[in-house]
C-alpha positions, 0 to 999 in steps of 0.5 A: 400554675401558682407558685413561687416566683423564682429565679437561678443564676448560672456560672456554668452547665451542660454547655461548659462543664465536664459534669451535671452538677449546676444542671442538677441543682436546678432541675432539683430546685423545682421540686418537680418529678419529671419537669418540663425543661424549655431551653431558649436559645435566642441570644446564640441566633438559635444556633443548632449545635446549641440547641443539640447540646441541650438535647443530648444533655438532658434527654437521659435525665428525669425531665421533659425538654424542649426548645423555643425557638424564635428566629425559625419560629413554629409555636403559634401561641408563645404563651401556652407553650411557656406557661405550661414549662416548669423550667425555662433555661436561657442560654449564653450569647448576645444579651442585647440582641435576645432582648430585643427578638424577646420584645418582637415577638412578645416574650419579655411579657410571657416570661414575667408572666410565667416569673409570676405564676412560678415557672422557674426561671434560669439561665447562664451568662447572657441568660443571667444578665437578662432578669436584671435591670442592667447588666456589665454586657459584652454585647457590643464587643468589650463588656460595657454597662447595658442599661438594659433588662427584664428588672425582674430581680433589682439591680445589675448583674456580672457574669464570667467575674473570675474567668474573663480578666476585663470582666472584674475591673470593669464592673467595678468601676462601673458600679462605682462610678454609677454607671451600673447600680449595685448588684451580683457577680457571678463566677464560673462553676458557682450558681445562686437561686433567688425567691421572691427576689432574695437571695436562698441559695449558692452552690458550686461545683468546685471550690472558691467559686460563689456569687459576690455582691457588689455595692458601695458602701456609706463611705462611697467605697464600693466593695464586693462581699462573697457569699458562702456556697455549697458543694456540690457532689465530689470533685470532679477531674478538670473542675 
């Protein structure tokens, strides 16, 4: 498969909100009927009660989902299975510890192959910290920098920017302080999908939610620039 290399940040989706609205946007970014939609679940430990749930969300919709798992791993060829995916959704856990089953069994390489080829590549929290170069972790208990990451997209990335009060300070500060480089925080509801490393799209599913892009500026002040979001669909009861 040849094609775009493309990648979407999640602020949500079937595992946290009352609605399709995120997933949808993805599924329709991948200009495929019925796509292949694989759910990796490393960073939970492949919890079942996970996996389930990205079962029982998607099964009604028009795609074709599947699951890869690594710690009761039974797909031999790691690489056929990923490359013929349309879609590789990670999910939300400890991003330190999936990047390192990842490196094990040798998927780091099979994803940025698949990046490559066009394989639309997606994932909520963890599995948004993933595709950068570093990324502001709770990986080891309180969000720290996490020099750590895929670098498929430049820079670092802060999920839950609005919903976790540690979260935006800290990140903050890091990037200010050169701990972490410059790069994007996520709110929860919103999401943004990139091409070719740039940025095209943010949408969210209630609004005020978007991505901010985190810098610091030629006085050597970092500042955070949000950028305009879409609306998904109507509003929804508890969004």
């Amino acid at each position: 498969m040849a094609g775009t290399p493309t990648l979407a940040l999640l602020g949500g989706g079937f595992s946290d909100d009352p609605d399709t609205l995120l997933d949808d946007f993805v599924l329709d970014a991948v200009g495929r009927a019925r796509p292949k939609v694989c759910f990796l679940p490393t960073a939970s430990g492949d919890a079942p009660g996970y996996i389930e749930g990205f079962h029982t969300a998607f099964a009604a919709r028009d795609c074709e989902p599947s699951h890869l798992e690594l710690f009761r791993r039974t797909v031999s060829d790691l690489r056929a299975f990923v490359l013929a995916q349309d879609i590789i959704y990670v999910g939300g856990g400890n991003t330190a510890n999936m990047l390192a089953v990842w490196r094990v069994h040798g998927l780091d390489t099979i994803l940025r192959e698949a990046y490559a080829s066009g394989v639309l590549l997606c994932g909520i929290s963890a599995g948004a910290c993933c595709w950068f170069e570093s990324a502001f972790s709770d990986s080891f208990g309180p969000p720290v920098p996490l020099a750590d990451g895929l670098g498929l997209l430049p820079g670092s990335l802060c999920p839950h920017y609005d919903s976790e009060p540690e979260r935006r300070p800290g990140y903050l500060a890091a990037v200010n302080d050169r701990a972490l480089p410059a790069g994007w925080a996520v709110e929860d509801g919103a999401a943004g999908l990139f091409t070719d490393g740039r940025l095209v799209d943010v949408v969210t599913r209630k609004p005020g939610a978007t991505l901010r892009r985190v810098s610091v500026g030629a006085d050597g002040a970092v500042t955070e620039v949000a950028q305009a979001a879409r609306v998904l669909g109507p509003s929804v009861p508890g969004a």
